[in-house]
VMD Tcl script that draws the C-alpha trace (Angstrom):
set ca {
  {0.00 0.00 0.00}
  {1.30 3.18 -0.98}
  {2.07 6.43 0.86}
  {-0.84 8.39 -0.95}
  {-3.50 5.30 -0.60}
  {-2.45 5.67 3.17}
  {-2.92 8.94 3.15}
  {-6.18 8.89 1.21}
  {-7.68 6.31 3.25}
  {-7.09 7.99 6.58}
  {-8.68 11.43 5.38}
  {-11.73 9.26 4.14}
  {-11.65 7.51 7.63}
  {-11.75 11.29 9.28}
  {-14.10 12.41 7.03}
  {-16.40 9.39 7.43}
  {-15.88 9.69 11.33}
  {-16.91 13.59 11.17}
  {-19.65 12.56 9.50}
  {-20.90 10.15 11.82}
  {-20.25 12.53 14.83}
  {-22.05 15.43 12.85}
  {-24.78 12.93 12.08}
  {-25.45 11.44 15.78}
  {-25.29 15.21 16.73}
  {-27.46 16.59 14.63}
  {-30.12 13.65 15.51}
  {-29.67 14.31 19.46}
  {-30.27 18.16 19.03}
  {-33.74 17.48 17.22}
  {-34.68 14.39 19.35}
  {-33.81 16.93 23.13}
  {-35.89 19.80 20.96}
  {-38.77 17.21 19.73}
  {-38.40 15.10 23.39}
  {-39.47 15.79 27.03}
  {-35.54 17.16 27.36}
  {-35.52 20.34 29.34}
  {-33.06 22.71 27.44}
  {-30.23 24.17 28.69}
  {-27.67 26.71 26.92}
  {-24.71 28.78 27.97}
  {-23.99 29.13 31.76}
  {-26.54 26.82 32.87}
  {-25.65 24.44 30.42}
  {-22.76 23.87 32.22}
  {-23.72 24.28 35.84}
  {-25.76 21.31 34.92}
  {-23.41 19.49 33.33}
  {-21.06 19.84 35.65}
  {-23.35 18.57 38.23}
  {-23.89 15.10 36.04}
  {-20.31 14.80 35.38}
  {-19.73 15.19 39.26}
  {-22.12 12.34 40.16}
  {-20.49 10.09 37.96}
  {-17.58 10.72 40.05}
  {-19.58 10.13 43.18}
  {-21.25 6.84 41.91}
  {-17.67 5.40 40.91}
  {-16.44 6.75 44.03}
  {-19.44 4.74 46.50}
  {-19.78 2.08 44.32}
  {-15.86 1.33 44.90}
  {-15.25 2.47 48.45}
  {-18.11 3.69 50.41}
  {-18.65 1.30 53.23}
  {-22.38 3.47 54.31}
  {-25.41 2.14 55.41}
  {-27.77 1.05 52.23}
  {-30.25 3.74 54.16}
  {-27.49 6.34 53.80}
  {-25.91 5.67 50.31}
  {-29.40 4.78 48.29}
  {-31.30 7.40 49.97}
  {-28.68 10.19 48.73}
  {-28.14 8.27 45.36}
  {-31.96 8.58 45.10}
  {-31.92 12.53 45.85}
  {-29.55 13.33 43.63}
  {-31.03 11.26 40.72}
  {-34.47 13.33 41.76}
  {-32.55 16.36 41.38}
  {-30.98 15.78 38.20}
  {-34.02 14.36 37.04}
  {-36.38 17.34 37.18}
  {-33.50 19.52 35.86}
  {-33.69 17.37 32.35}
  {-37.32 16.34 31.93}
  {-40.25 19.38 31.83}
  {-43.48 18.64 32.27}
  {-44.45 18.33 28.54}
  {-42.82 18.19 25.53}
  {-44.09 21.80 24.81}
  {-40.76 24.33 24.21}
  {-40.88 27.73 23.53}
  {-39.43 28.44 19.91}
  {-36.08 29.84 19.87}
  {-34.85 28.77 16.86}
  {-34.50 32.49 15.66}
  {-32.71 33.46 18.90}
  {-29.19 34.10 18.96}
  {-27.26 32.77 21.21}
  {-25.87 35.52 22.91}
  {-29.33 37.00 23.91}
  {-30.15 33.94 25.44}
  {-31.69 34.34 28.82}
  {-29.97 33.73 32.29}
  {-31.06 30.83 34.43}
  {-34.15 31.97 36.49}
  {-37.63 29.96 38.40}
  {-40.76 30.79 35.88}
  {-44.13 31.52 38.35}
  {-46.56 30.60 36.41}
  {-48.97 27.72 35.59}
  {-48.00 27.40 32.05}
  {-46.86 23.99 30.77}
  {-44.50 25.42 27.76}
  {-40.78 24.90 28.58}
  {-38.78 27.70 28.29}
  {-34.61 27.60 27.60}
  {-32.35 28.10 30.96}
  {-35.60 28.10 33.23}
  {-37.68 25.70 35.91}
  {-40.99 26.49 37.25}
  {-41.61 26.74 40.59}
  {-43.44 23.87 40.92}
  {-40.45 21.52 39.65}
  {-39.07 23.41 42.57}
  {-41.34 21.61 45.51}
  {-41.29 18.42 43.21}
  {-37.44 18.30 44.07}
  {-37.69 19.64 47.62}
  {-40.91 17.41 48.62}
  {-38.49 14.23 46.79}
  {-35.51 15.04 48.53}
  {-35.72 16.23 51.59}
  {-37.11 12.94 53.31}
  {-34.38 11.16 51.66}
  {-31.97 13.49 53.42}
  {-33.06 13.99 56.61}
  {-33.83 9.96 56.27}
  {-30.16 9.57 55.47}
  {-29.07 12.05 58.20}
  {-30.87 10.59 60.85}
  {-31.25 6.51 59.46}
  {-30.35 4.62 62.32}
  {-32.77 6.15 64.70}
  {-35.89 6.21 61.58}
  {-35.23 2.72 61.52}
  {-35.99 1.99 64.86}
  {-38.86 4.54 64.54}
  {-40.27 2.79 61.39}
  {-41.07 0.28 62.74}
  {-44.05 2.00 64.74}
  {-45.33 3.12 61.34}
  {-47.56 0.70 60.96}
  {-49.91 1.24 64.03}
  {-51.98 4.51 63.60}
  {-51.70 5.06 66.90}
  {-47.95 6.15 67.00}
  {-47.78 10.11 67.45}
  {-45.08 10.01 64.55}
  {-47.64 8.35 62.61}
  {-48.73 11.40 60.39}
  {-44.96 12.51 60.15}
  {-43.72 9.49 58.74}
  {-46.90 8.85 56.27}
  {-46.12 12.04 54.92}
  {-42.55 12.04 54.41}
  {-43.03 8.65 52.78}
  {-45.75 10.08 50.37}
  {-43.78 13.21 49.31}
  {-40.95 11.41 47.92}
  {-43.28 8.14 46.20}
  {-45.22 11.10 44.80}
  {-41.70 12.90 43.88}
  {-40.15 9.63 42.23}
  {-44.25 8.86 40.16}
  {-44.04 12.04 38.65}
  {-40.55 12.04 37.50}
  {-41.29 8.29 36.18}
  {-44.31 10.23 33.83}
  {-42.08 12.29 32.42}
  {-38.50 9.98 31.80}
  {-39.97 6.32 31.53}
  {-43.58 6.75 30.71}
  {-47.14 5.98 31.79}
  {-47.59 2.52 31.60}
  {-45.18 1.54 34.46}
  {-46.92 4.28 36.25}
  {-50.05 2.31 35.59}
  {-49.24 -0.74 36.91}
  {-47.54 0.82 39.79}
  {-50.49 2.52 40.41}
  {-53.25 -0.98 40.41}
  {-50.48 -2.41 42.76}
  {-51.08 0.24 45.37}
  {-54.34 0.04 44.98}
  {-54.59 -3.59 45.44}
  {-52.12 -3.87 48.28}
  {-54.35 -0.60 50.12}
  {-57.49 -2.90 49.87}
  {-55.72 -6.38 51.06}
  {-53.22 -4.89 53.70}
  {-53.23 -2.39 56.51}
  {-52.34 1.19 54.95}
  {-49.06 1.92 57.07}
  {-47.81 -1.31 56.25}
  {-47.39 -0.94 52.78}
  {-46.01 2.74 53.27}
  {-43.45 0.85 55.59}
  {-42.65 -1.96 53.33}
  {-42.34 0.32 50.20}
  {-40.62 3.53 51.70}
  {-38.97 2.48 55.05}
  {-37.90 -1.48 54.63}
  {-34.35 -2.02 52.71}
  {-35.32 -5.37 51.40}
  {-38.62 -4.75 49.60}
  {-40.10 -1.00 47.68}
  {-37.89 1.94 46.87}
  {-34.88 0.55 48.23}
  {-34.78 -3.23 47.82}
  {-32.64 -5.18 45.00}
  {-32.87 -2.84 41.90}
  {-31.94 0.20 42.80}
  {-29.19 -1.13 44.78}
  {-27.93 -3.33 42.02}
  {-28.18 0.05 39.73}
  {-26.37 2.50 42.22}
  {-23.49 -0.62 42.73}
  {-23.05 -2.03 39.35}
  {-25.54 -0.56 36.62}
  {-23.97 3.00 37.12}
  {-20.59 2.34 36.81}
  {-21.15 0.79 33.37}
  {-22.97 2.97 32.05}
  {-20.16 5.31 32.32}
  {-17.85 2.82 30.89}
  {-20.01 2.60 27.79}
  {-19.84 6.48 27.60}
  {-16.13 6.86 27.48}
  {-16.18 3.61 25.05}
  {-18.45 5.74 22.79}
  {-15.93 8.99 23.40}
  {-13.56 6.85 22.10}
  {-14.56 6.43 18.54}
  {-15.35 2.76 18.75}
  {-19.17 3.55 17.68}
  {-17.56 4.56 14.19}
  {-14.87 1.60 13.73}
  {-17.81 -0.90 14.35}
  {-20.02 0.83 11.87}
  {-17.09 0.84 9.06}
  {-16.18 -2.92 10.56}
  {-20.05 -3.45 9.62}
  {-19.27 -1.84 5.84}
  {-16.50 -4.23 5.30}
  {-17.84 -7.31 6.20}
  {-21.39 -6.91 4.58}
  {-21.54 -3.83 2.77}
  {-20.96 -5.13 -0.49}
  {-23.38 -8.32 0.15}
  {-27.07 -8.17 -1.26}
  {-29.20 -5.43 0.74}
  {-25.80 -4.38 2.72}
  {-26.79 -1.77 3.81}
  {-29.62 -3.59 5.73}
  {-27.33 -5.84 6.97}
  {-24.42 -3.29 8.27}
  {-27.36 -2.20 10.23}
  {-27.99 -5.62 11.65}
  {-24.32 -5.81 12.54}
  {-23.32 -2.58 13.66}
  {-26.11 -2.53 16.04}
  {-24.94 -6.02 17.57}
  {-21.49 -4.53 17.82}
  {-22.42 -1.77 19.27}
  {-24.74 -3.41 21.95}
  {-21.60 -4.85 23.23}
  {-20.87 -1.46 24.61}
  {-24.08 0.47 25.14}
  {-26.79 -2.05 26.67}
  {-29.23 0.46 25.75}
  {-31.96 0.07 22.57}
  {-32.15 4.18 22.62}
  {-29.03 4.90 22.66}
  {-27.96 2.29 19.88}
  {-30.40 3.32 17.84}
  {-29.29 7.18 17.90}
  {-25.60 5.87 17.75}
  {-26.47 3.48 14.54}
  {-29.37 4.36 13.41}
  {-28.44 8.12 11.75}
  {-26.18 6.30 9.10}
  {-27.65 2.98 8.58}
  {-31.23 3.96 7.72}
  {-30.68 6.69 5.31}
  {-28.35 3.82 3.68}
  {-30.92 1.56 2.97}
  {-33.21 3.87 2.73}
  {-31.23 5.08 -0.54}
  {-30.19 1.11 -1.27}
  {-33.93 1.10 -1.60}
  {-35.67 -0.64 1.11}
  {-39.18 1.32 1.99}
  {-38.52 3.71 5.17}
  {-40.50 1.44 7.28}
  {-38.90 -0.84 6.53}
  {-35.40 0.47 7.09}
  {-36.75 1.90 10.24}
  {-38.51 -1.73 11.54}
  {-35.05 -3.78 10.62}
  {-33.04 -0.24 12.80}
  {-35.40 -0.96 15.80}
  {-35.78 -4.48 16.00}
  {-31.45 -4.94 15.73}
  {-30.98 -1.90 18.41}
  {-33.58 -3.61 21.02}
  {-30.99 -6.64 20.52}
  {-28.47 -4.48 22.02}
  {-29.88 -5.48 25.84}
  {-29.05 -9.32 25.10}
  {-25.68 -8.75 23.47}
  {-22.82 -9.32 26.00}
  {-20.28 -8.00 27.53}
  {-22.51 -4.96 28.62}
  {-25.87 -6.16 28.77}
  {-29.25 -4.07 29.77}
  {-29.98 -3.48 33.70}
  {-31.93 -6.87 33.91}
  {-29.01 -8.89 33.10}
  {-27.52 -6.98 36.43}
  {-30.67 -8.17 38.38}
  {-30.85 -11.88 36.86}
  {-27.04 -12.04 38.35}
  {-28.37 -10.45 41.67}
  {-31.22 -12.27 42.30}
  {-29.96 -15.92 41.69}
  {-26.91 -15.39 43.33}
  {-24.26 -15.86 40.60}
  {-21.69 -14.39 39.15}
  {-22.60 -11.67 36.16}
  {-20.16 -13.31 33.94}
  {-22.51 -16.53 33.93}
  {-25.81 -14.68 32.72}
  {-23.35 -13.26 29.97}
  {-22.21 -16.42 29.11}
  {-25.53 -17.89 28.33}
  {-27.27 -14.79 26.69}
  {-24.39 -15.45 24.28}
  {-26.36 -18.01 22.38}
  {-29.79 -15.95 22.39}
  {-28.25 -13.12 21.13}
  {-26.53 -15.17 18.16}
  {-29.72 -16.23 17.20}
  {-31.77 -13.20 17.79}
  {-29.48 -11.51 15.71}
  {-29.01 -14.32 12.89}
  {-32.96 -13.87 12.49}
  {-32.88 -10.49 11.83}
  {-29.88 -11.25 8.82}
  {-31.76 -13.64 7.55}
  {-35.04 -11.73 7.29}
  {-32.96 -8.40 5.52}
  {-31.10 -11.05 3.39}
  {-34.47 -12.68 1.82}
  {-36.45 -9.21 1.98}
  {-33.19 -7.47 -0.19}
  {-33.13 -11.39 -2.51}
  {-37.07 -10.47 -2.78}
  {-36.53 -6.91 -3.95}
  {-33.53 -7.49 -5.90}
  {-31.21 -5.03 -4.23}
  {-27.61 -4.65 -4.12}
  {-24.74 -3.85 -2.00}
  {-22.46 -0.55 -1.90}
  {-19.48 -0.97 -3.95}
  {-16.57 -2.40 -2.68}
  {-14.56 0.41 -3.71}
  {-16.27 3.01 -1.36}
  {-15.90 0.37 1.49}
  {-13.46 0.60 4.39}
  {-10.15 -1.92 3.85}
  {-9.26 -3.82 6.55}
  {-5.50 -2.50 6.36}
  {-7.21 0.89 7.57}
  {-9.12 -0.98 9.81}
  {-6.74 -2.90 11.53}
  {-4.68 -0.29 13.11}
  {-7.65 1.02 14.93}
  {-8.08 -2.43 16.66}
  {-6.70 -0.94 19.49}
  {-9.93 0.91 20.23}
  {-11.19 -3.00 21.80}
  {-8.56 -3.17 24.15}
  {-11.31 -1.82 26.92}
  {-13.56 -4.21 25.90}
  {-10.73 -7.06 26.12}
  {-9.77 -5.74 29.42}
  {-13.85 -6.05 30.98}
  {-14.19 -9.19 29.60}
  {-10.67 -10.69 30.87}
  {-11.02 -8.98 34.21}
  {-15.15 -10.05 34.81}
  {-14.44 -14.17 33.58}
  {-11.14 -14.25 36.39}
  {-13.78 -13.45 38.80}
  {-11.59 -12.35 40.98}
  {-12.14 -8.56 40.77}
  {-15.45 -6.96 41.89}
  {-17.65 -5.75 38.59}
  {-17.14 -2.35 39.92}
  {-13.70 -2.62 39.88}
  {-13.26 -3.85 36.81}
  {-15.61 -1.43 34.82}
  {-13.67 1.32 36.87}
  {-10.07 -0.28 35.18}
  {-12.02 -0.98 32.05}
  {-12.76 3.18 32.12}
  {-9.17 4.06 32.67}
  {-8.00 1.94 29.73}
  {-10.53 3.46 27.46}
  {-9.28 6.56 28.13}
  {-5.57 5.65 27.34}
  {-7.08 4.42 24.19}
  {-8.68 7.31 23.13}
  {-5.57 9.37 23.82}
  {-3.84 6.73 21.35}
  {-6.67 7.78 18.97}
  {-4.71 10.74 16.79}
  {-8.57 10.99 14.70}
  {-10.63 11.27 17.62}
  {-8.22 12.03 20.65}
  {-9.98 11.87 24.14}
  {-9.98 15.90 25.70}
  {-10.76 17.07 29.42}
  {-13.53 18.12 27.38}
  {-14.32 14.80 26.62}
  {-14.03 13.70 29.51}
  {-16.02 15.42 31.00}
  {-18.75 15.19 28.69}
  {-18.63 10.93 29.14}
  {-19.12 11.82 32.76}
  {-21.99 13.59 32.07}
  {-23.97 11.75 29.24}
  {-23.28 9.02 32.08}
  {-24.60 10.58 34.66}
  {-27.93 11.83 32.58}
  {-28.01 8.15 31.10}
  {-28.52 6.88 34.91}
  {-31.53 8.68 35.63}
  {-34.27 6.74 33.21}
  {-32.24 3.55 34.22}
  {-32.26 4.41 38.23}
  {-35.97 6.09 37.91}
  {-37.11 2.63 35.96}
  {-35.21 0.82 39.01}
  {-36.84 2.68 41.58}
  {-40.53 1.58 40.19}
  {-39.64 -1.81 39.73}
  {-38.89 -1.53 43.53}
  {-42.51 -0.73 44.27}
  {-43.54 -3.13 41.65}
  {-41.71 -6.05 43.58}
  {-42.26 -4.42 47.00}
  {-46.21 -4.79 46.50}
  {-46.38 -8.23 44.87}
  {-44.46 -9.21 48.07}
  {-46.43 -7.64 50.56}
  {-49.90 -8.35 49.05}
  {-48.75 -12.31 48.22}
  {-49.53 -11.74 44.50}
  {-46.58 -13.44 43.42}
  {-47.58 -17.08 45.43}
  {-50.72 -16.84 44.01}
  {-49.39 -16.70 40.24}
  {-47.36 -19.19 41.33}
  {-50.03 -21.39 42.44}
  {-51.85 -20.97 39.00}
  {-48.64 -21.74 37.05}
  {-47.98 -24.54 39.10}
  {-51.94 -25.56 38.75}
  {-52.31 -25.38 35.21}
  {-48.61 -27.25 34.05}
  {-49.43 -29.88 36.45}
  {-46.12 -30.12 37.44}
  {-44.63 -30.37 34.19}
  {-41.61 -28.04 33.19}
  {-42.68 -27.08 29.27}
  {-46.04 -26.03 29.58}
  {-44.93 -24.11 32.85}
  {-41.98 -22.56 30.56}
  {-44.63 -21.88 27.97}
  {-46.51 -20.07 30.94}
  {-44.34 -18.27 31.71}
  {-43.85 -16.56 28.74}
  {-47.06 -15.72 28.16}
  {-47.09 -13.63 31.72}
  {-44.20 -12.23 30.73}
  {-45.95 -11.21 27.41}
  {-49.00 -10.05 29.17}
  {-47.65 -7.98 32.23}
  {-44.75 -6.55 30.08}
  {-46.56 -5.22 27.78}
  {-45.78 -1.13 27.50}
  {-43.16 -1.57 30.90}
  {-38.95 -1.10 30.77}
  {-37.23 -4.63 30.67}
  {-35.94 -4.38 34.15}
  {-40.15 -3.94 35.70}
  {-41.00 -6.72 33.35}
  {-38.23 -8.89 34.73}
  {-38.76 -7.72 38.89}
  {-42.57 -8.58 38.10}
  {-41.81 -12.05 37.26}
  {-38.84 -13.06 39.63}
}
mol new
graphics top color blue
foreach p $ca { graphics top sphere $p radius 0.5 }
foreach p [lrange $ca 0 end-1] q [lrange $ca 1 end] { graphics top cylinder $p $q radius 0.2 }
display resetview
């Protein structure tokens, strides 16, 4: 290979990366403008960013060190995802137009008094206000003062305790806090179910029980196994998979994708397929693989010809894999490990095989709908080679690194996502195309940090989701009827299982769908 092919194929490489930085950009401005994302600009913009970026910092810090009560270091993990939480998501999706407005006339940060619903740039309304102060300030002064509200708690349940009212009312300022900020990050339909929980476990169990068992008891509600697993492992690699992005791995897996398939029948279809399982090895997340992905691969088969919906169905379907794809799976794989008692490596190890075959299905269905419509692939010429490729292959040493340290399993999963971060920043400082900044840095801390809160938020809920089916003895009654209607038999209760999962999934995150059933 010559000097000037060299040369000519590392410009392209830097081009094509721009590209697919300006691209992924330019989708996450109009999705936060489009979205329930509260807008920030200027000053604000990075008061709050610097307030993300520094609980990333405190998350790897806990998660690695902190030897606090679970009262003390979930309560304040809680607050400050409340906090955080309110400062991203508005009460609608309704922003005030400033798209003529320049930037240096852009207003200071201030508290709007008003009852309108619009969202306005570098402003909260006062009511977001008490929604943070009614969420947080139990969990402080609960945090401050747990040892003796423990012992107090326990009285909760009898009406006739004179710290009866006080306690029923800090309890139902933050559940109300946390319900809202579920509305506006994770949606309604977990909200729902949450919702016909309560009301079944009010009309089945004494009232100050279930405030006790959902707000007060470790164990079960708010602060039982999910949240916990999030604040201790979920967190941590989240912010892995942020720096991994920062990196420039997103765009070496996408031109990886090119090369092997992009020539094939339908390629483009099919880099889609595979880009979005590579990429799931780093992200976990179906959102954030389909923002990362999805802005080159479905205007390229778009233009290969496949009909938008198409293009958009085959985008969806591969970036929803992304949870099942190991090394970094979605937050259920972190509760699967947690609840049965074994080692995270082991659910990885077996979702290896599902994911293979999700994935295979999805080829094969692009392969036969491109054979069906006669398409082609992108020419080979305008593909990436594989002697640019290969000097990049240093951008995996991160993801060598997680998986070597999680199989020893001798290493916490903290620590090793925490060594697993510091390697992919030496990587991206060997990255001359893309070379990791401060600025950089800081920004993975951030998009980590503001990441957490729909995965924390959906944690908390599942919480209460668990915490009721426990206390009302929903979940040995389904049981019983599984049991009943197998007879015994392992298939048909498989098969039965499935189906509930089916029905009381449907329109819930993965990680309430999975706390429902386990």
């Amino acid at each position: 290979m010559s000097t000037s092919e060299t040369s000519t194929a590392s410009v392209k490489h830097v081009s094509d990366t721009n590209d697919v930085n300006a691209a992924v950009s330019s989708v996450v401005k109009k999705y936060d403008r489009s979205s329930n994302q509260r807008i920030w600009s200027g000053f604000p913009k990075q008061v709050i960013t610097f307030i993300c970026a520094a609980f990333s910092l405190y998350c790897i810090y806990v998660t690695l060190f902190s030897t606090a009560m679970p009262e003390v270091r979930l309560n304040i993990f809680i607050a400050i995802v409340i906090v955080i939480g309110y400062l991203h998501y508005p009460i609608t999706r309704r922003h005030f137009d400033l798209s003529n407005m320049d930037e240096g006339v852009l207003p200071r940060f201030r508290i709007t008094f008003s009852f309108s619903t619009r969202s306005y740039i570098n402003a909260i309304p006062w009511y977001d206000i008490l929604l943070i102060i009614a969420g947080v300030f139990p969990l402080l002064y609960y945090a401050w003062n747990a040892e003796s509200i423990i012992r107090l708690a326990l009285k909760v349940t009898s009406p006739r305790n004179p710290d009866y009212i006080f306690m029923i009312t800090m309890a139902l300022m933050t559940l109300g806090s946390i319900a809202e900020l579920c509305r506006r990050c994770v949606g309604i339909p977990i909200l729902c179910v949450v919702g016909a929980l309560l009301i079944y476990a009010f009309c089945t169990v004494r009232f100050g029980k279930v405030i006790y068992d959902l707000f007060y008891s470790t164990g079960d509600g708010l602060r039982s196994t999910p949240i916990d697993v999030c604040a201790k492992y979920i967190v941590v690699f989240i912010i892995f998979g942020a720096f991994l992005e920062r990196t420039g791995i997103s765009a070496f897996f996408i031109d990886l994708a090119n090369m092997v398939a992009g020539a094939s029948a339908g390629g483009p279809a099919k880099v889609a397929v595979i880009s979005s399982a590579l990429c799931g090895m780093v992200s976990g997340s179906s959102v954030g693989n389909t923002v990362t992905t999805g802005s080159i691969t479905i205007p390229m088969m778009k233009k290969a010809g496949y009909k938008p919906q198409f293009a958009g169905a085959v985008e969806a379907a591969s970036s929803t894999g992304g949870q099942i794809m190991p090394p970094i799976m979605g937050a259920a794989a972190f509760l699967m490990a947690e609840y049965m008692g074994i080692p995270y490596v082991e659910v990885a190890l077996l979702a290896i095989l599902p994911a293979v075959l999700y994935f295979a299905g999805i080829y094969i269905a692009v392969h036969l709908e491109a054979k069906k419509l006669g398409l082609k692939g992108v020419s080979r010429d305008s593909l990436p080679k594989f002697r640019v490729l290969l000097p990049r292959m240093y951008l995996l040493a991160p993801l060598v690194v997680l998986v070597g340290l999680v199989s020893a399993n001798v290493f916490t999963m903290q620590f090793s996502a925490a060594v697993s971060i510091a390697v992919a920043i030496l990587a991206g400082l060997l990255n001359k195309d893309e070379r990791i900044s401060i600025a950089k840095i800081i920004d993975a801390l951030e998009a980590g940090g503001r990441s957490t809160i729909t995965v924390a938020v959906a944690c908390a809920m599942a919480g209460l989701v668990a915490g009721c089916i426990t206390t009302t003895g929903l979940a040995s009654e389904l049981i019983a009827i599984v049991v009943h209607l197998s007879a015994g038999y392992v298939f048909p209760a498989l098969v039965l299982t499935m189906l509930c999962c089916i029905v009381l999934g449907m329109g819930v995150p993965t990680t309430a769908n999975y706390c429902i059933m386990a």
